[in-house]
C-alpha positions as MATLAB code, in Angstrom:
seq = 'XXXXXXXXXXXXXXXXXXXXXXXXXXXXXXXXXXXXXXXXXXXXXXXXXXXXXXXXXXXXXXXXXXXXXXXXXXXXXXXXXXXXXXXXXXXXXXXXXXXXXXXXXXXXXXXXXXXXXXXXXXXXXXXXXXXXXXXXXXXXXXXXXXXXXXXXXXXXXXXXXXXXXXXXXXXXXXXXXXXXXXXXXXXXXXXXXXXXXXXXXXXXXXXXXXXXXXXXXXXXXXXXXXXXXXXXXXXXXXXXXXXXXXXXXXXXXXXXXXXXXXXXXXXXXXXXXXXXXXXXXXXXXXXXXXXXXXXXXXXXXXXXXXXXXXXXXXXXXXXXXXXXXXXXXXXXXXXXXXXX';
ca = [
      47.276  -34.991  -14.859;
      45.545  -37.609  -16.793;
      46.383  -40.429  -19.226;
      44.918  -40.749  -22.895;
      45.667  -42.813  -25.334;
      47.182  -41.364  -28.889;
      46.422  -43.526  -31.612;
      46.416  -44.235  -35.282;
      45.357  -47.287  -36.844;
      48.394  -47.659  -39.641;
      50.288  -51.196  -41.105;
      54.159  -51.556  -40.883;
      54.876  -51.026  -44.367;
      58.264  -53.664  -44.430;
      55.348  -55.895  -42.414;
      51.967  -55.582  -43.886;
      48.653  -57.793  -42.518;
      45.664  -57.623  -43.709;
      43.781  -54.392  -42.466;
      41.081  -56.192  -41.587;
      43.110  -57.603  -38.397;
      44.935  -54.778  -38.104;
      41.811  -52.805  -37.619;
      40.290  -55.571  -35.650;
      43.587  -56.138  -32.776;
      44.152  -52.091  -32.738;
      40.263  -52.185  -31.578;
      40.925  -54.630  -28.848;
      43.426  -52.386  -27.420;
      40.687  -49.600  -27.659;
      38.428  -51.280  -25.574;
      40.995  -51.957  -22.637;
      41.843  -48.381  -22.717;
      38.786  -47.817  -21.105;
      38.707  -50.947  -18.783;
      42.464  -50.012  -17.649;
      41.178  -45.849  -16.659;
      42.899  -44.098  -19.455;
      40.791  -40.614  -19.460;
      40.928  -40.628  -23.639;
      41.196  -42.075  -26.753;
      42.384  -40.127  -29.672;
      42.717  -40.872  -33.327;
      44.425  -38.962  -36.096;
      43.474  -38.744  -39.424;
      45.652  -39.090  -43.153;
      45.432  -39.751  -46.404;
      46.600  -41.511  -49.241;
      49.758  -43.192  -46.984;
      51.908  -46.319  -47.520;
      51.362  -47.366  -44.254;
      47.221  -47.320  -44.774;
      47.117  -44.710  -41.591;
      43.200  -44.432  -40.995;
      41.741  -42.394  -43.215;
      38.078  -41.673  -41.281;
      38.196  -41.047  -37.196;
      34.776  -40.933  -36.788;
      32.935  -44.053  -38.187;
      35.495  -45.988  -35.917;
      35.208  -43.566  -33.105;
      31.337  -44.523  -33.205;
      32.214  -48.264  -32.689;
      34.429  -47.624  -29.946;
      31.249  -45.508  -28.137;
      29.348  -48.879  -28.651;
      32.019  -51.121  -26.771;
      33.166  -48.483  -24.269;
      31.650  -47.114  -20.970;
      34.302  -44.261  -19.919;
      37.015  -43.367  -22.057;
      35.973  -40.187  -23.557;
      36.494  -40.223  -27.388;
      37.970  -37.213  -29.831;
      39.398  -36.687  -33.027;
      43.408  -35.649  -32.574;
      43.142  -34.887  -35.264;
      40.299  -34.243  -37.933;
      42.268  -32.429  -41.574;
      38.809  -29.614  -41.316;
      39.975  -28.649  -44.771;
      39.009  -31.417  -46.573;
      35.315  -31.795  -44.990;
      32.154  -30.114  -45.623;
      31.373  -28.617  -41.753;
      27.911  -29.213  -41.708;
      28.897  -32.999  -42.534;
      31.540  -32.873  -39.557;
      28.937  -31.247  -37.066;
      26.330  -33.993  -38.002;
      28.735  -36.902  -37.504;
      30.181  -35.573  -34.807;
      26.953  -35.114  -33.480;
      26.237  -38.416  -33.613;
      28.593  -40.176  -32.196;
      28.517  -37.558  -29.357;
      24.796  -39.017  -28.950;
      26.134  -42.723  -29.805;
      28.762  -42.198  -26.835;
      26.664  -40.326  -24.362;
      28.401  -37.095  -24.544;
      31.868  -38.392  -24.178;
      33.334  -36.623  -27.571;
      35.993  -34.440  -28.262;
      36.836  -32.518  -31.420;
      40.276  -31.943  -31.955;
      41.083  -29.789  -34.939;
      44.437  -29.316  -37.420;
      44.906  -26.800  -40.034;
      47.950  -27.650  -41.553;
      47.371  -30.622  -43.727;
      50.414  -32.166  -45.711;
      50.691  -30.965  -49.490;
      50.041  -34.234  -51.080;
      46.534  -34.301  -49.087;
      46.271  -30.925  -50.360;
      47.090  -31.997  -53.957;
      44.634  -34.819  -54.307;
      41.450  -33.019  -52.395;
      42.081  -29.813  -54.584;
      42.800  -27.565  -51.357;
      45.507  -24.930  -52.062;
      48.323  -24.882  -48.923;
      47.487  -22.096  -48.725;
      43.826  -21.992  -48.229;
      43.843  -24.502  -45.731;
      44.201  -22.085  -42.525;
      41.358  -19.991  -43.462;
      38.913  -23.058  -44.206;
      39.644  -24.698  -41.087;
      38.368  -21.448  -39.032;
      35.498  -20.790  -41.193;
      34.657  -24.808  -41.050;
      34.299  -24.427  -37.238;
      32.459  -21.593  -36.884;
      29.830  -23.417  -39.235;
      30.087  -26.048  -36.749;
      29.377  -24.288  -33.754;
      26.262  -22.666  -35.546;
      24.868  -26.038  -36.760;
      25.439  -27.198  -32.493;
      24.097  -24.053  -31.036;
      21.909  -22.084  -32.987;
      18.700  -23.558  -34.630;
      18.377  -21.737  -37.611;
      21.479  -19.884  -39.216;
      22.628  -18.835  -42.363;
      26.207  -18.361  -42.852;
      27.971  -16.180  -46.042;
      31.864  -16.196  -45.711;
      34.671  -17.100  -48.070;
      34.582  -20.575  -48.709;
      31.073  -21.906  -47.741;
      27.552  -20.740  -48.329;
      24.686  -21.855  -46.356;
      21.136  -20.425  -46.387;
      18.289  -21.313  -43.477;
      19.846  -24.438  -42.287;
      18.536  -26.140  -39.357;
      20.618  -29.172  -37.938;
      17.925  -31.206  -36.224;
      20.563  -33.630  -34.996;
      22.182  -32.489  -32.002;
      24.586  -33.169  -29.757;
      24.312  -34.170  -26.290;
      27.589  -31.902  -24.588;
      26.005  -28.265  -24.017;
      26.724  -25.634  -25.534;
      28.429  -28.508  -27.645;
      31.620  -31.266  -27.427;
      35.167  -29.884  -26.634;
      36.996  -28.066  -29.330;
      40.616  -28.309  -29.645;
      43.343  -27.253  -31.924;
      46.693  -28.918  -32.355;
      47.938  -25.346  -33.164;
      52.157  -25.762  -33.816;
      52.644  -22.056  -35.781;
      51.934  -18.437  -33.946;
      48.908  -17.837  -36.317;
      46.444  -21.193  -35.226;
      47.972  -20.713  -31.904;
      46.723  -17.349  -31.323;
      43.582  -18.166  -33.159;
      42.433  -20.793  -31.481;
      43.042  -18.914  -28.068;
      41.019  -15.898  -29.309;
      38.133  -18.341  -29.826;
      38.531  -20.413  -26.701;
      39.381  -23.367  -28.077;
      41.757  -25.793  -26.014;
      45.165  -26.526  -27.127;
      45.948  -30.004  -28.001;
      50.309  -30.021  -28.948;
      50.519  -28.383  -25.526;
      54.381  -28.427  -24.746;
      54.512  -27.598  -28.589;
      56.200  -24.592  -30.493;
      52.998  -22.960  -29.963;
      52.469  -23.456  -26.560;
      53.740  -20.112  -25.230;
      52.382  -18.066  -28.020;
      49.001  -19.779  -27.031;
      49.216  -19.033  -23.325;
      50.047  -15.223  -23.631;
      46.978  -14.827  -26.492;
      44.519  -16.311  -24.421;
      45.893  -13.626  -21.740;
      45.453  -10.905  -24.097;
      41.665  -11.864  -24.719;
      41.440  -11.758  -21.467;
      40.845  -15.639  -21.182;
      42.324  -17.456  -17.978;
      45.262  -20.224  -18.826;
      43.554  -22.572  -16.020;
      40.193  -22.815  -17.645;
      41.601  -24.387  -20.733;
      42.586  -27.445  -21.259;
      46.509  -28.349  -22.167;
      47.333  -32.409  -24.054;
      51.077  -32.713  -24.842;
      51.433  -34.051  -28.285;
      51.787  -37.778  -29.109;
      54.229  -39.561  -27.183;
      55.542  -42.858  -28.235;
      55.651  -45.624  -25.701;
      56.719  -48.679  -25.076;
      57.088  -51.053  -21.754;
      58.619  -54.602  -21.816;
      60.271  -56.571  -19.049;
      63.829  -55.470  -19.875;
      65.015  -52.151  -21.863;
      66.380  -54.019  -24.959;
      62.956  -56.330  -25.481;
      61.420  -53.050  -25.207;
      63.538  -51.273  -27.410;
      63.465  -54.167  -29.605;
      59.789  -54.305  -29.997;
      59.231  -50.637  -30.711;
      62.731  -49.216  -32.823;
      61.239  -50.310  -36.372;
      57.583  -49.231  -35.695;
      59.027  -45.928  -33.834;
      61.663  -45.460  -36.998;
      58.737  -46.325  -39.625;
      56.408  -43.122  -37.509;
      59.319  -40.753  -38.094;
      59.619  -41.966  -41.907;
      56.025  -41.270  -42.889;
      56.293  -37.759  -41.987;
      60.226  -37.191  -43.457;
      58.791  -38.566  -46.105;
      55.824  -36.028  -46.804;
      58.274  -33.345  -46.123;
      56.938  -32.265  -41.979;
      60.013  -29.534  -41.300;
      59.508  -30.663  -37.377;
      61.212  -33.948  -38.822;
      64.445  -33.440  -40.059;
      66.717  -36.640  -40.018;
      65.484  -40.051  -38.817;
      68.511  -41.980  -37.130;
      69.210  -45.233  -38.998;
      68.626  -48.403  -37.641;
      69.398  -49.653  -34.537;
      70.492  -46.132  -33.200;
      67.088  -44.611  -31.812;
      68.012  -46.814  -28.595;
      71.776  -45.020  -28.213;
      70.203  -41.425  -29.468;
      69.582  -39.128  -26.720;
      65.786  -37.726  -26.615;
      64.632  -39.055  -29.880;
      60.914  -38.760  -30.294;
      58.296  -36.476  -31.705;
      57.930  -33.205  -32.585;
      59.375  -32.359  -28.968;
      58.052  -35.173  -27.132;
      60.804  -38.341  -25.998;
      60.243  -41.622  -26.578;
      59.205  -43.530  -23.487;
      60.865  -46.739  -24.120;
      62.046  -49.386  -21.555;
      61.125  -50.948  -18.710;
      58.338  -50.059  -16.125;
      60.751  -48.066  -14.287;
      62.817  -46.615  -16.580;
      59.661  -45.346  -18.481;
      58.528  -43.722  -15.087;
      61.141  -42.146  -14.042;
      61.578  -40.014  -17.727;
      57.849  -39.584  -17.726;
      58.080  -38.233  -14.393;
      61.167  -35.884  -15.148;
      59.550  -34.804  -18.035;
      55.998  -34.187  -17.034;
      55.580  -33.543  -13.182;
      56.005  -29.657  -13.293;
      54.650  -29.499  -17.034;
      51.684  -27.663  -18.158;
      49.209  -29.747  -19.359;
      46.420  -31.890  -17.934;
      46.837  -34.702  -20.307;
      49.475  -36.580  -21.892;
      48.857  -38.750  -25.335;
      50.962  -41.659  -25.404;
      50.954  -43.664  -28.227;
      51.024  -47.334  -27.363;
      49.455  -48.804  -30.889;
      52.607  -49.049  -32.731;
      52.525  -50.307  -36.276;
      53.771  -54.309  -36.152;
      53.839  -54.171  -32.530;
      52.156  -58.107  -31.791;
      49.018  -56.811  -29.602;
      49.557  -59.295  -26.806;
      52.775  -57.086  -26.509;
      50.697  -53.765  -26.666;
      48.408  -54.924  -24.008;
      51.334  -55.531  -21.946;
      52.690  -52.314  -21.936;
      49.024  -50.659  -21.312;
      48.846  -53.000  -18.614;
      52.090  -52.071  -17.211;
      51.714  -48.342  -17.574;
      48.028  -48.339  -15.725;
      49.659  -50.511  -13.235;
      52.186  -48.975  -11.838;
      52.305  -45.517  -13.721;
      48.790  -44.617  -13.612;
      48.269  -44.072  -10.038;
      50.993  -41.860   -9.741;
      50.383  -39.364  -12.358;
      47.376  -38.071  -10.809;
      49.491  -35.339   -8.758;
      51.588  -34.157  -11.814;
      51.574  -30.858  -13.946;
      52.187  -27.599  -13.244;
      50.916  -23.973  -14.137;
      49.963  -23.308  -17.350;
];
């Protein structure tokens, strides 16, 4: 199994810094991602939020290409309903060229309603979109001339002279929760990024049905927050309010897979809080081992997200942990998962 780093660029809203340092320390930890051998980074995208959660994955995706070497890059995830595909595939492109073929695409369809509000996208359009967006996407990649005539985009004779450097073209994933993306995506071939998620087994046994082998895919669990500190309650600490303040955004915005968000001070004494099925990994070095271990060394994925870059988590402190985890964590996870 490998290591990526989960990530959003977001303020604590009881905290807020100007974004400019915010953007400029969550950067730094970017860069020793790839310095400390964690296999990704991956960066969300939202709108319109009180915690200024990065709006545009790409544009700082490119930037990281220019100060990285290894760590491949991907969107986890890109809203495809909001964006014009042949914009995506051109960007994406691009910063597939900028990083030396080291990009992922990592695709949601289920954007929240206020998103859907402000961009004029009907909730109920957005499923359909984000299918028909990608297949323009893999025409502009593969093919040299294409038209395309479906429901919601038109495109006559277009020829994308900007291509990218991945053959037939970079990664596509899905972060596919519900039965529908899940068996989607599988019918197309597209890995599953929320692997361990509601959709996981639905995925699995529609990839079997297209007669599409489980171990040719590629399984990362969902976002797992994470934080290491010299004792358990420094750790714990450090990370309750930005952990409580994750779980807030999406109560707030109405996400059914959060419910209730423990008040403060309680995440520490609640058993298996976390995110949208995935613990927190809080504590010390070997307290965050052992539950990553007992969680992950049979699972089926190849790649766990952890989400280290905590909103109003100092940076020194971030570092830390990174350090900590690539360490004495890293090594060992090399050996873990299971079949898929």
């Amino acid at each position: 199994m490998d290591a990526g780093i989960a990530a959003t660029i977001r303020q604590l809203p009881s905290r807020p810094r100007p974004l400019v340092d915010v953007y400029r320390e969550q950067m730094e930890g970017f860069v020793l991602a790839d310095s400390l051998g964690f296999k990704h980074l991956w960066l969300a995208e939202h709108h319109f939020a009180d915690d200024a959660h990065n709006c545009s994955a790409l544009p700082i995706l490119a930037a990281v290409a220019a100060q990285t070497q290894r760590i491949r890059i991907g969107t986890y995830i890109i809203l495809m309903a909001f964006h014009n595909p042949i914009l995506v595939a051109e960007d994406a492109a691009t910063v597939d060229l900028l990083s030396n073929g080291r990009l992922d695409l990592a695709v949601g369809a289920g954007p929240m309603p206020v998103e859907c509000e402000v961009f004029g996208i009907p909730t109920t359009e957005t499923f359909a979109r984000t299918y028909e967006a990608l297949e323009v996407i893999q025409k502009c990649w593969t093919e040299e001339v294409f038209s395309h005539h479906g429901k919601y985009f038109n495109f006559d004779n277009v020829r994308m002279t900007t291509k990218p450097v991945q053959r037939p073209h970079p990664p596509i994933w899905m972060a596919a929760a519900g039965p529908q993306s899940a068996t989607k995506s599988a019918q197309r071939g597209y890995h599953l990024a929320m692997g361990m998620g509601p959709g996981h087994a639905t995925y699995v046994q529609a990839l079997r049905d297209a007669g599409r082998d489980p171990a040719q895919q590629r399984f990362c669990s969902g976002p797992i927050g994470i934080h290491i500190a010299d004792t358990a309650e420094q750790a714990w600490d450090e990370a309750e309010e930005p952990l409580r303040a994750w779980l807030q955004f999406y109560q707030r915005r109405g996400a059914p897979f959060v419910r209730s968000v423990p008040p403060a001070g309680e995440f520490r004494r609640t058993p298996n809080i976390g995110f949208v099925g995935m613990p927190f990994m809080v504590g010390t070095v070997a307290d965050v081992g052992e539950r990553l271990r007992a969680l992950l060394y049979k699972a089926p994925l190849d790649e766990m997200g952890l989400y280290f870059h905590l909103p109003g988590i100092p940076v020194e402190s971030v570092k830390k942990s990174m350090r900590l985890f690539a360490r004495h964590i890293l090594p060992d996870i090399k050996d873990w998962g299971g079949p898929k």
